[in-house]
N, CA, C and O atoms as a GROMACS GRO file, in nm:
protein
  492
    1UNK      N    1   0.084  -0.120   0.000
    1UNK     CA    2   0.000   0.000   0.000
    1UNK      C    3   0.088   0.125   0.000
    1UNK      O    4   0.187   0.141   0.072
    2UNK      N    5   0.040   0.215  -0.092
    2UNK     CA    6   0.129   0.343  -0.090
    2UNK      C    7   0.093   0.471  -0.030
    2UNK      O    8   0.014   0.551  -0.080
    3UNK      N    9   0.179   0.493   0.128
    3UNK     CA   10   0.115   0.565   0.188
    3UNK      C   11   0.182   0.697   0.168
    3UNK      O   12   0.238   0.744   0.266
    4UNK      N   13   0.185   0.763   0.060
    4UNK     CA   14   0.239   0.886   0.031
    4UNK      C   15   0.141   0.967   0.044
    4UNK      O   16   0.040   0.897   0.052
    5UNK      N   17   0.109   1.101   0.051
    5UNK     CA   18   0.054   1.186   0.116
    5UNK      C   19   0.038   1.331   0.023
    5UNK      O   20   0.107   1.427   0.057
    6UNK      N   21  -0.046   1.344  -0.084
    6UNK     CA   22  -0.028   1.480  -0.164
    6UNK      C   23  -0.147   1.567  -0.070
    6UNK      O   24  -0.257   1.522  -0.039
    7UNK      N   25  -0.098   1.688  -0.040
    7UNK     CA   26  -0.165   1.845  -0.050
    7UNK      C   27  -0.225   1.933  -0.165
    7UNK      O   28  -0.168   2.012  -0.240
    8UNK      N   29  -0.314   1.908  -0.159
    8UNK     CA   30  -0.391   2.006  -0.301
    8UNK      C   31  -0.444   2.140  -0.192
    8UNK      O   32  -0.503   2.145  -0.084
    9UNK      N   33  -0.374   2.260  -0.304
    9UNK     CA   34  -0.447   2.371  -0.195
    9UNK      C   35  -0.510   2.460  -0.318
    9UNK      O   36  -0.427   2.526  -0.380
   10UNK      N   37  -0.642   2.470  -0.361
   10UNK     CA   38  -0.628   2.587  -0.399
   10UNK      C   39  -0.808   2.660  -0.377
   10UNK      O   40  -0.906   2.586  -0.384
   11UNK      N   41  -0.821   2.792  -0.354
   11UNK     CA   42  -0.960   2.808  -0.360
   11UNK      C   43  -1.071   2.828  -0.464
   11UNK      O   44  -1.181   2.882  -0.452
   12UNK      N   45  -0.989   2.745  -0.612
   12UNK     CA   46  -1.138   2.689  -0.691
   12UNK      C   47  -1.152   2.558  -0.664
   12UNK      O   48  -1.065   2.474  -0.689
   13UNK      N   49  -1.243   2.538  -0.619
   13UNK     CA   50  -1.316   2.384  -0.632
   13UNK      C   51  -1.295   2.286  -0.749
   13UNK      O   52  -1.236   2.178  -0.746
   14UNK      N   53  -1.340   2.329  -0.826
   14UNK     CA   54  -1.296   2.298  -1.015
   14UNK      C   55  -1.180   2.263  -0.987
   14UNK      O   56  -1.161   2.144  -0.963
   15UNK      N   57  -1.083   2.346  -0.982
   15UNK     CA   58  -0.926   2.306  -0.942
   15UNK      C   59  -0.893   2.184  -0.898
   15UNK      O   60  -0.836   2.092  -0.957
   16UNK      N   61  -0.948   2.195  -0.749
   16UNK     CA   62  -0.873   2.077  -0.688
   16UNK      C   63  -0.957   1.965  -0.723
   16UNK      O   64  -0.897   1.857  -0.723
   17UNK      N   65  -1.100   1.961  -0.759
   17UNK     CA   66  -1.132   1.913  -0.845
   17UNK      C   67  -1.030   1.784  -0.981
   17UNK      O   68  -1.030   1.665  -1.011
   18UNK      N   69  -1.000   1.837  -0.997
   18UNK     CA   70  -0.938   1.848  -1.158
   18UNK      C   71  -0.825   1.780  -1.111
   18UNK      O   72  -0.801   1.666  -1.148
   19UNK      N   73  -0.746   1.848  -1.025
   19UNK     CA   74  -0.624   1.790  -0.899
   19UNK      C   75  -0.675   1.598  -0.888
   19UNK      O   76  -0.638   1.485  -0.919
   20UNK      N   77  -0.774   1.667  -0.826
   20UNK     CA   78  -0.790   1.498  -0.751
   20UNK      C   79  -0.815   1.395  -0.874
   20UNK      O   80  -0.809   1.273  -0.860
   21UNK      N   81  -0.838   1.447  -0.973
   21UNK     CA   82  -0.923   1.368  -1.080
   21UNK      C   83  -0.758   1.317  -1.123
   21UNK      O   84  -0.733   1.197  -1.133
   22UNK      N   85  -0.669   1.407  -1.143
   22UNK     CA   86  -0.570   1.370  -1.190
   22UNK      C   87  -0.467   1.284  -1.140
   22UNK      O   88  -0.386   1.218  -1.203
   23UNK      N   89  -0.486   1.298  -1.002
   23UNK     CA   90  -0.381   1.241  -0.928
   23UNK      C   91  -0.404   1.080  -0.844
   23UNK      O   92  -0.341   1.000  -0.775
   24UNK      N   93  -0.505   1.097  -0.890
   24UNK     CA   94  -0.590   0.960  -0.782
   24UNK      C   95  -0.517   0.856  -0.853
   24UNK      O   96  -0.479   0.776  -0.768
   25UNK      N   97  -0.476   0.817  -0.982
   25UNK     CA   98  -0.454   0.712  -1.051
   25UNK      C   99  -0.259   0.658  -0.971
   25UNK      O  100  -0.195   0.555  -0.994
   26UNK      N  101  -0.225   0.766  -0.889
   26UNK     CA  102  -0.093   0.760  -0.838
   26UNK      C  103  -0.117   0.672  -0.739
   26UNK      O  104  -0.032   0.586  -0.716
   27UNK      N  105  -0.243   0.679  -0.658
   27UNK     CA  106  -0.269   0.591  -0.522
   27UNK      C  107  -0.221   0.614  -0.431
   27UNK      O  108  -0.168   0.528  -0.361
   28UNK      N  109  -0.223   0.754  -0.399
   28UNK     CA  110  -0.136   0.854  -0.308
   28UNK      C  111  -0.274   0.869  -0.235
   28UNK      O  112  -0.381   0.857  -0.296
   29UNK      N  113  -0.265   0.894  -0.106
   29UNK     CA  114  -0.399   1.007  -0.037
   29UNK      C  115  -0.352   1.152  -0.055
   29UNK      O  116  -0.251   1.221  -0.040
   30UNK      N  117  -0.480   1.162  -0.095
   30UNK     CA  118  -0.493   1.311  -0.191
   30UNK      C  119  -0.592   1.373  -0.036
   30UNK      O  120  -0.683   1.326   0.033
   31UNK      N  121  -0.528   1.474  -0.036
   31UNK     CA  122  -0.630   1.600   0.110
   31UNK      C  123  -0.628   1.720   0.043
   31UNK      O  124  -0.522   1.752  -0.013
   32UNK      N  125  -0.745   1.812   0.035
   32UNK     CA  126  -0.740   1.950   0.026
   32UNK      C  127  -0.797   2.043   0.092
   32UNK      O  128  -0.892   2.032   0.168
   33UNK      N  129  -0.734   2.145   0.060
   33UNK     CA  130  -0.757   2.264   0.144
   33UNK      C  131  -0.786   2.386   0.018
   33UNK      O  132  -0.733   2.393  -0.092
   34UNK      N  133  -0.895   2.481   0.085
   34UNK     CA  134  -0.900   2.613   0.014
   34UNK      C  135  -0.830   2.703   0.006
   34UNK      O  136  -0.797   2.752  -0.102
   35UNK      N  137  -0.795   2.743   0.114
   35UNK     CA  138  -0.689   2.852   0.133
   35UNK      C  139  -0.584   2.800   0.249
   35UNK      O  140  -0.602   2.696   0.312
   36UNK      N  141  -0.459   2.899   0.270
   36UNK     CA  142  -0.362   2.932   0.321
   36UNK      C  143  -0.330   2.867   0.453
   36UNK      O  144  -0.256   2.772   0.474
   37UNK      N  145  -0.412   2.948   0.549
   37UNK     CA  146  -0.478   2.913   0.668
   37UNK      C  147  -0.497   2.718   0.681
   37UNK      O  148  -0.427   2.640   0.745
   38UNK      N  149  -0.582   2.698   0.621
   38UNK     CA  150  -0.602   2.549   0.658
   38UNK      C  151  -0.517   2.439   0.596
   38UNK      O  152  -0.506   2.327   0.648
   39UNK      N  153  -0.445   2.482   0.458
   39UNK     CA  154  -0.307   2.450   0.446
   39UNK      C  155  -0.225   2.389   0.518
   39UNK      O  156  -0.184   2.274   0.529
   40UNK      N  157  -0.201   2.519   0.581
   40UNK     CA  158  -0.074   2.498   0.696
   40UNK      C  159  -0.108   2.425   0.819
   40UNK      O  160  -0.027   2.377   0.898
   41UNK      N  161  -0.256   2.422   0.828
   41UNK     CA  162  -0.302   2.320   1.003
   41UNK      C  163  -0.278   2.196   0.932
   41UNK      O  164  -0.207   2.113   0.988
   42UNK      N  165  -0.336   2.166   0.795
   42UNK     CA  166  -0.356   2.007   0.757
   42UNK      C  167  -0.189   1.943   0.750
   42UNK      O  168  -0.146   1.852   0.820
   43UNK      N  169  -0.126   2.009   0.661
   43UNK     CA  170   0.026   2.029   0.660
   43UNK      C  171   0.078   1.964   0.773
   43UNK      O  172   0.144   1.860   0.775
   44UNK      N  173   0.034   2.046   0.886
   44UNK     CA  174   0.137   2.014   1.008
   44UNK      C  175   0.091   1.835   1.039
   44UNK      O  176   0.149   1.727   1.056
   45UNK      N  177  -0.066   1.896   1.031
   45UNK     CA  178  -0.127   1.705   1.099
   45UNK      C  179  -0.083   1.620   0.985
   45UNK      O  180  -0.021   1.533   1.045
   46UNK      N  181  -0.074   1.583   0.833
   46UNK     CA  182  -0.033   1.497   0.769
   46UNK      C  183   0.159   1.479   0.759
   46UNK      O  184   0.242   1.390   0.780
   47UNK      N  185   0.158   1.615   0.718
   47UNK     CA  186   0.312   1.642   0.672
   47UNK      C  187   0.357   1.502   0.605
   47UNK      O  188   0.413   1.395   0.629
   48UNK      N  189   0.267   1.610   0.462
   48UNK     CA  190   0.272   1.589   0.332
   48UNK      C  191   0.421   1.554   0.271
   48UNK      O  192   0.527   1.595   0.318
   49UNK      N  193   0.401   1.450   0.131
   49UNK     CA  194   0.512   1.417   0.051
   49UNK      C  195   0.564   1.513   0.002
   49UNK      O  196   0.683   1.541  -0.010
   50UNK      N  197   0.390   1.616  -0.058
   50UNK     CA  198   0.384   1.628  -0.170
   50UNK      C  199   0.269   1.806  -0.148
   50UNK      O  200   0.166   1.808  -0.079
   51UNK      N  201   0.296   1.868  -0.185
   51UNK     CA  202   0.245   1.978  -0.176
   51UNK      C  203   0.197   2.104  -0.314
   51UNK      O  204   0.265   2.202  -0.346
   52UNK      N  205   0.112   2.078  -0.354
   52UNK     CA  206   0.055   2.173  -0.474
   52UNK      C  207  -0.013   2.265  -0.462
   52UNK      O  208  -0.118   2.240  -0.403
   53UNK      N  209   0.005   2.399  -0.505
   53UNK     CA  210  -0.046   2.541  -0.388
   53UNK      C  211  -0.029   2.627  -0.499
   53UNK      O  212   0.060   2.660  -0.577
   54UNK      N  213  -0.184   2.659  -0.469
   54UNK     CA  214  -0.192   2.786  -0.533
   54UNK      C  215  -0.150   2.930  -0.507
   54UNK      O  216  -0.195   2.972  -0.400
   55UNK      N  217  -0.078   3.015  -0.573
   55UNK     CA  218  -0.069   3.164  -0.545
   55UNK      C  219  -0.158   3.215  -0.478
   55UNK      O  220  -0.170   3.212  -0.355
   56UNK      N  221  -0.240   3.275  -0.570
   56UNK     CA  222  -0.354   3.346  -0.512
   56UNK      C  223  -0.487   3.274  -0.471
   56UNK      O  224  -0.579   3.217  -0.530
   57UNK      N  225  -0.451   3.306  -0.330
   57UNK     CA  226  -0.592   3.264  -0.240
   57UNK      C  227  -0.664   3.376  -0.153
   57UNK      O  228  -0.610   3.483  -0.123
   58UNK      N  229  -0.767   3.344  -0.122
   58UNK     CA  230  -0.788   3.496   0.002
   58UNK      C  231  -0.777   3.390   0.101
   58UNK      O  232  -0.757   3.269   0.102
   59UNK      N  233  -0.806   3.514   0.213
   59UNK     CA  234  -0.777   3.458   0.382
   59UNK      C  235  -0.670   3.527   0.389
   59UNK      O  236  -0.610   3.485   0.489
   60UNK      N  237  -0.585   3.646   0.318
   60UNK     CA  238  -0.460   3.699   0.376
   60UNK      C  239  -0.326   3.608   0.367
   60UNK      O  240  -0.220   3.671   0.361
   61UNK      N  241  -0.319   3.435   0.365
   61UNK     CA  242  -0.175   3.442   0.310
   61UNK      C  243  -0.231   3.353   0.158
   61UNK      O  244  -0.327   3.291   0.112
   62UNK      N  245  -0.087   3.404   0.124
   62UNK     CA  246  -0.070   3.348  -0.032
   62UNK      C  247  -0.002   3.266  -0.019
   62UNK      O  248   0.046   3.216   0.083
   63UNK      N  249   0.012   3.235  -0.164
   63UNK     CA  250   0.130   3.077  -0.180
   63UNK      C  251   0.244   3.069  -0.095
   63UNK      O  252   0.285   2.989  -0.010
   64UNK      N  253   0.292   3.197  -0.153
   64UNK     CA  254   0.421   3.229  -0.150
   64UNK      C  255   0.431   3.218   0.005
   64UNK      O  256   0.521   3.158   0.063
   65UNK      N  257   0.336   3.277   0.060
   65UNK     CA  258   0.351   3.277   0.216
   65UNK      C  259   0.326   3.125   0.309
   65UNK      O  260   0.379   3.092   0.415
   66UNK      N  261   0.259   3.076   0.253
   66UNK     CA  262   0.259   2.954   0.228
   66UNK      C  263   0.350   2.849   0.246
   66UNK      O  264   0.366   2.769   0.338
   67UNK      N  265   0.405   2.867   0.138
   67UNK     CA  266   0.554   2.799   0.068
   67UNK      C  267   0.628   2.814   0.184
   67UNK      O  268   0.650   2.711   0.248
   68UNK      N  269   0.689   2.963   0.244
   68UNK     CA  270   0.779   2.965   0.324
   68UNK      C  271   0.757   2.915   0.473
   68UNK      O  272   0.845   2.884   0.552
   69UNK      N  273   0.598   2.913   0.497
   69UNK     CA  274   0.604   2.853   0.621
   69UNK      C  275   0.614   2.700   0.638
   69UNK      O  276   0.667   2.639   0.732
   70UNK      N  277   0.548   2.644   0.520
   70UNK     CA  278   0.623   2.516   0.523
   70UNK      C  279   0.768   2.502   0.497
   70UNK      O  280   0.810   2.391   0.527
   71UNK      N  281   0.838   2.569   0.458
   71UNK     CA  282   0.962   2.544   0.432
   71UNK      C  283   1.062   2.607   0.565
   71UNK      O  284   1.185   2.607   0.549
   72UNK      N  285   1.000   2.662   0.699
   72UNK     CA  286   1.045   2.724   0.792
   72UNK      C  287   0.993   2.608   0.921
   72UNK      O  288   1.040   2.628   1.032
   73UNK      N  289   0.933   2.534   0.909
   73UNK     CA  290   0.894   2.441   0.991
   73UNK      C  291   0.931   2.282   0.931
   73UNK      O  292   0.913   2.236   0.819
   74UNK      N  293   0.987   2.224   1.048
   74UNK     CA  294   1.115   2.126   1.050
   74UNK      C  295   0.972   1.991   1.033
   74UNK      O  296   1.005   1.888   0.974
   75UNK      N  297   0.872   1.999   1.068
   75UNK     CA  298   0.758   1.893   1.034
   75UNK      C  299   0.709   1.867   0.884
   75UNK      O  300   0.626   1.779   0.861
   76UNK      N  301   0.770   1.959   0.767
   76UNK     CA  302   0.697   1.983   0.660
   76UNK      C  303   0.815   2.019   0.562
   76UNK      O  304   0.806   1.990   0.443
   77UNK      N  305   0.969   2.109   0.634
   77UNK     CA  306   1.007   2.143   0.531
   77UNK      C  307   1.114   2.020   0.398
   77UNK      O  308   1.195   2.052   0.310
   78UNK      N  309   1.074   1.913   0.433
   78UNK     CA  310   1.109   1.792   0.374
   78UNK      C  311   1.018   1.798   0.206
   78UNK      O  312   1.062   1.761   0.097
   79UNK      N  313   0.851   1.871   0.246
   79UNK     CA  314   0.778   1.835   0.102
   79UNK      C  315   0.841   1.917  -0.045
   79UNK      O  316   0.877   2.031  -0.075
   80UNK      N  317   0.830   1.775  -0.116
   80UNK     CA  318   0.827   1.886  -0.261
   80UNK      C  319   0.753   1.978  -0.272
   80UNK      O  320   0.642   1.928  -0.293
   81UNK      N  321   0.743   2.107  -0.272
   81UNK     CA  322   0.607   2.204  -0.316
   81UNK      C  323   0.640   2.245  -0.436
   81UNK      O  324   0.743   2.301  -0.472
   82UNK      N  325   0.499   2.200  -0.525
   82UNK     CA  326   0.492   2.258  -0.665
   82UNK      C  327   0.396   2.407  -0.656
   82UNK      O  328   0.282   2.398  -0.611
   83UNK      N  329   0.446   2.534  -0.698
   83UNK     CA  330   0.332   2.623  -0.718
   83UNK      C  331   0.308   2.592  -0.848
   83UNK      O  332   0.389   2.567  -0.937
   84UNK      N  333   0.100   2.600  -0.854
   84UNK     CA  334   0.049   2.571  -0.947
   84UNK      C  335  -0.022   2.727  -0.979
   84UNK      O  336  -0.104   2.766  -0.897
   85UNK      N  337  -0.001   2.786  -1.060
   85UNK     CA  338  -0.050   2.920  -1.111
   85UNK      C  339  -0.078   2.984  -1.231
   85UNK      O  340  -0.001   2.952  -1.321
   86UNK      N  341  -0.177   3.077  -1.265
   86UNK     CA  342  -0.178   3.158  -1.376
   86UNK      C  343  -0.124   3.248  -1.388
   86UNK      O  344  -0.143   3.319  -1.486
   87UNK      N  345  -0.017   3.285  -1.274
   87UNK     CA  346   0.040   3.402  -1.306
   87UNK      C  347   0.206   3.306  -1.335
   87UNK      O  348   0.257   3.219  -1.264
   88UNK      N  349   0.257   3.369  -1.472
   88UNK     CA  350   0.327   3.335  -1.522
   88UNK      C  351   0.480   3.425  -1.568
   88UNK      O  352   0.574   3.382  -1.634
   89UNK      N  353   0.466   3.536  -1.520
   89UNK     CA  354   0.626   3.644  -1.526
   89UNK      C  355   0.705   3.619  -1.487
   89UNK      O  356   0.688   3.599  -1.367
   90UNK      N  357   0.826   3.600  -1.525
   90UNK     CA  358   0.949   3.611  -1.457
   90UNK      C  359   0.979   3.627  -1.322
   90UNK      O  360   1.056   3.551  -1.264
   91UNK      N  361   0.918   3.732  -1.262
   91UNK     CA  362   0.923   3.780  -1.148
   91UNK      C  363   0.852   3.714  -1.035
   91UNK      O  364   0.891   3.711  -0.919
   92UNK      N  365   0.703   3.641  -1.100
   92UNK     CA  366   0.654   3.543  -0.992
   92UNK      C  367   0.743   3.435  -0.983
   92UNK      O  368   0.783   3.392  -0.875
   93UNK      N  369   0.781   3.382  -1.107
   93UNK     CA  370   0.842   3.212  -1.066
   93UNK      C  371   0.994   3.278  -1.009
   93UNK      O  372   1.055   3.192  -0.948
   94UNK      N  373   1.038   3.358  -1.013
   94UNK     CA  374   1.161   3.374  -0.888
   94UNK      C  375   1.132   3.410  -0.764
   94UNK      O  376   1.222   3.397  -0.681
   95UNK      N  377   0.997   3.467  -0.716
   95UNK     CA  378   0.941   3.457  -0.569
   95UNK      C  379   0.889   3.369  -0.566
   95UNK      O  380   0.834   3.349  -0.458
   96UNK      N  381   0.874   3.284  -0.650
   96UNK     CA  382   0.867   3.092  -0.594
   96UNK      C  383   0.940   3.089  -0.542
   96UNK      O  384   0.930   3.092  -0.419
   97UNK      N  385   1.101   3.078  -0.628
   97UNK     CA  386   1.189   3.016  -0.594
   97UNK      C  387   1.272   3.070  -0.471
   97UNK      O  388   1.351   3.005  -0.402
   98UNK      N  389   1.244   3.185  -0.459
   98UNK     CA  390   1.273   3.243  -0.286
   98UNK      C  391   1.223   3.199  -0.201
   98UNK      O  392   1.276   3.160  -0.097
   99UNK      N  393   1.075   3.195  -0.237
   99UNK     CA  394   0.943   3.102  -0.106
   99UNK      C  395   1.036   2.964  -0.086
   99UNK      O  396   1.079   2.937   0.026
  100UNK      N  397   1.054   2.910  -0.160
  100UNK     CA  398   1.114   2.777  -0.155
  100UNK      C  399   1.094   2.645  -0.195
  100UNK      O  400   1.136   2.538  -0.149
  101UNK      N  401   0.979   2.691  -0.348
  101UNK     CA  402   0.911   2.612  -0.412
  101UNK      C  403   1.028   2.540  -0.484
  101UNK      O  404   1.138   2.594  -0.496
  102UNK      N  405   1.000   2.407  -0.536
  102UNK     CA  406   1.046   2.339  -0.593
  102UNK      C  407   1.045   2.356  -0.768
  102UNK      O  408   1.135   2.369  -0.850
  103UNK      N  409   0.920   2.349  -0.776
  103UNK     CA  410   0.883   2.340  -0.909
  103UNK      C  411   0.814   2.450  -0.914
  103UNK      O  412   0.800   2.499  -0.802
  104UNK      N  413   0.742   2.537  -1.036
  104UNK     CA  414   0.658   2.606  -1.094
  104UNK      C  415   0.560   2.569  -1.217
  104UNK      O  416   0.598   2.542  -1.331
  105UNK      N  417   0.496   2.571  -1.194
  105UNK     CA  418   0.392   2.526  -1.305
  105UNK      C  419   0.243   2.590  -1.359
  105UNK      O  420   0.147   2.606  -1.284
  106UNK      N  421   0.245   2.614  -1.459
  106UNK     CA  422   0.164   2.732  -1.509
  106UNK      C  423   0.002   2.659  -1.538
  106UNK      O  424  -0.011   2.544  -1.582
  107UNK      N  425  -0.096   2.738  -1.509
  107UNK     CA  426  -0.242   2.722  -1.529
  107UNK      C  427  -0.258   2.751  -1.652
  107UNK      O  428  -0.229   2.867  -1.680
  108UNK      N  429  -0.307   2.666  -1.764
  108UNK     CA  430  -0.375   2.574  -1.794
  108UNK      C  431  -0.272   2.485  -1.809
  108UNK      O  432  -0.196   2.487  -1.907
  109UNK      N  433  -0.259   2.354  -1.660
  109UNK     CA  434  -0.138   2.256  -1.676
  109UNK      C  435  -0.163   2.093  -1.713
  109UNK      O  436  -0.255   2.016  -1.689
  110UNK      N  437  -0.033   2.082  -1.783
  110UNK     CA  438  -0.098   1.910  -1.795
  110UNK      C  439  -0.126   1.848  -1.712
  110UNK      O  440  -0.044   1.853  -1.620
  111UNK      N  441  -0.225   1.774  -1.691
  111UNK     CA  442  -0.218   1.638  -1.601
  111UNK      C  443  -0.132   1.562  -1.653
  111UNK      O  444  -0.099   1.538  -1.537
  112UNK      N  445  -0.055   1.494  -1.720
  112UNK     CA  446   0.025   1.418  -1.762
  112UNK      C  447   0.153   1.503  -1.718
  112UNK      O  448   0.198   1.477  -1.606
  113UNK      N  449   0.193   1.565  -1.764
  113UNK     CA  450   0.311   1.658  -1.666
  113UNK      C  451   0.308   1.692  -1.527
  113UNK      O  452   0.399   1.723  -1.450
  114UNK      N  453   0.173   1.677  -1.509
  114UNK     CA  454   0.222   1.711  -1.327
  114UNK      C  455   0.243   1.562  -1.286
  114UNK      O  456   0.338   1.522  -1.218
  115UNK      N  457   0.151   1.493  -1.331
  115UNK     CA  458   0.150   1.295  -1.273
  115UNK      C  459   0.302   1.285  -1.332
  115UNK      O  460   0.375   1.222  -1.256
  116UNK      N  461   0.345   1.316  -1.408
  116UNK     CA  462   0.496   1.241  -1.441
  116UNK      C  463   0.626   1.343  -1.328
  116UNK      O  464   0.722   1.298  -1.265
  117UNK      N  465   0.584   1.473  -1.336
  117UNK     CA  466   0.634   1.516  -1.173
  117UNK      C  467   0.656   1.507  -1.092
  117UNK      O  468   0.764   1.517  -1.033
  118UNK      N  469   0.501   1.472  -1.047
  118UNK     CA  470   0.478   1.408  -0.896
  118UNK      C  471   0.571   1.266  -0.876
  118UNK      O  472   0.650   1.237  -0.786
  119UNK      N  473   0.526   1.181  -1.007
  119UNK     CA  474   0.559   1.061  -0.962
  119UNK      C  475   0.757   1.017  -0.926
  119UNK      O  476   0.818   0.938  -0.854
  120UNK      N  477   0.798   1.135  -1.037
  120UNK     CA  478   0.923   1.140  -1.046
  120UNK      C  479   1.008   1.213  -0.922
  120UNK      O  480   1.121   1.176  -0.891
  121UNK      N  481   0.937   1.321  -0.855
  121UNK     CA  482   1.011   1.404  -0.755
  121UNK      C  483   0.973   1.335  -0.650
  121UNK      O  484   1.053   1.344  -0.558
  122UNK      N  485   0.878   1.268  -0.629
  122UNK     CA  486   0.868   1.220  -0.457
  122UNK      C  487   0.851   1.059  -0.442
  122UNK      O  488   0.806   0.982  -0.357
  123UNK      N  489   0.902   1.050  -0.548
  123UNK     CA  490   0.909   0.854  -0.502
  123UNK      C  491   0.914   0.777  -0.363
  123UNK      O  492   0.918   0.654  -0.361
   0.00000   0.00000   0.00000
């Protein structure tokens, strides 16, 4: 049994939606969260493989803020985090890579590219 552990965070439904539709075939437990805030509680209680997070959420933190608190806490900062986003400039995917994201990956994304991702970065 494969007890790997993905985080879907984002606040469209559709989204994580779409997330779960995609990722279920990995046989991972798939958990999500809407925003920021409940992120980081579920985070701490699973402490996830695998972490996919959206930029922009409301509730006051963002990805990015996000990103760094998992990556500042010794229970979590082990996960791959992919940001999954439509914002696509230069300037966001290098405040990924400050937050402490792993990967970047742009909205409208493959499912076949993120499943060959996932499956490849967190074996």
């Amino acid at each position: 049994m494969n007890d790997k552990r993905i985080l879907l965070v984002d606040d469209q439904e559709d989204i994580r939606l779409l997330l779960q539709l995609t990722l279920a075939p990995l046989g991972w437990a798939l958990h999500m969260a809407g925003d920021g805030h409940t992120a980081l509680r579920l985070a701490g209680e699973l402490r996830p493989d695998c972490v996919i997070l959206d930029i922009m959420m409301p509730g006051g933190l963002d990805g990015y803020a996000v990103c760094r608190a998992l990556r500042a806490d010794p229970a979590t900062a082990h996960a791959y985090i992919i940001l999954l986003s439509a914002r696509g400039q230069q300037r966001d995917v290098d405040e990924g890579r400050r937050a402490g994201a792993d990967y970047y990956m742009l909205k409208p994304f493959s499912p076949i590219e993120l499943g060959n991702l996932i499956t490849q970065a967190c074996h």
